[in-house]
C-alpha positions, 0 to 999 in steps of 0.5 A: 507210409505215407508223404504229402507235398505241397506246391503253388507258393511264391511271391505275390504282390499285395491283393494279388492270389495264390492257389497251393495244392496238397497232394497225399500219397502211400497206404492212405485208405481215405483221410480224415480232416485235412488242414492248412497252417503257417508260420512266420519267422520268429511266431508259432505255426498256427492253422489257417483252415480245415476242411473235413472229410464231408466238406465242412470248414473252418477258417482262422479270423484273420482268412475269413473271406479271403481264403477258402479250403477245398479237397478232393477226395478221389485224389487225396490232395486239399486246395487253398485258394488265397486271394487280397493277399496281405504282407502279413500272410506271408509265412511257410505253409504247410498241410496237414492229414488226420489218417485213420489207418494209423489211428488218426496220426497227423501227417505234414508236408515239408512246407511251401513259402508264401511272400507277400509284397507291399 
């Protein structure tokens, strides 16, 4: 099947950055779009960003111009690249993989914490 793991969380103090990768890896074929979400104690896990297949992406309000979500293709792993970290991003992140060959299911990875101190 088909696993993703993530790496690069930890803590952080207030307007410093963090770069978390995402690597996919199995009977993968190419991914779709690939995205970030997060959730915080006691809120829903909500995206953060996508990025297609082509490259175009999308960013949550509350990221833009902070955060910004690359791939790369040849090693099936997505980028975030968070910089003005903000207490208020702290929260687990996770990825998330659209892959066709099996007919578009979302896949996730076990998620990597994110603290931002003030």
């Amino acid at each position: 099947q088909v696993q993703l793991v993530e790496s690069g969380g930890g803590l952080v103090q207030a307007g410093g950055s963090l770069r978390l990768s995402c690597a996919a890896s199995g009977t993968i074929f190419e991914i779709n779009a690939m995205n970030w979400y997060r959730q915080a104690p006691g809120k829903q896990r909500e995206v953060v960003a996508g990025i297609t297949s082509g490259g175009n992406t999308e960013y949550a309000d509350s990221v833009q111009g902070r955060f910004t979500i690359s791939r790369d293709n040849a090693k099936n792993t997505v980028y975030l690249q968070m910089n003005s970290l903000k207490p208020e991003d702290t929260a687990v992140y996770y990825c998330n993989a659209k892959i066709p060959y099996y007919g578009f299911r979302d896949f996730w990875g076990q998620g990597t914490q994110v603290t931002v101190s003030s």
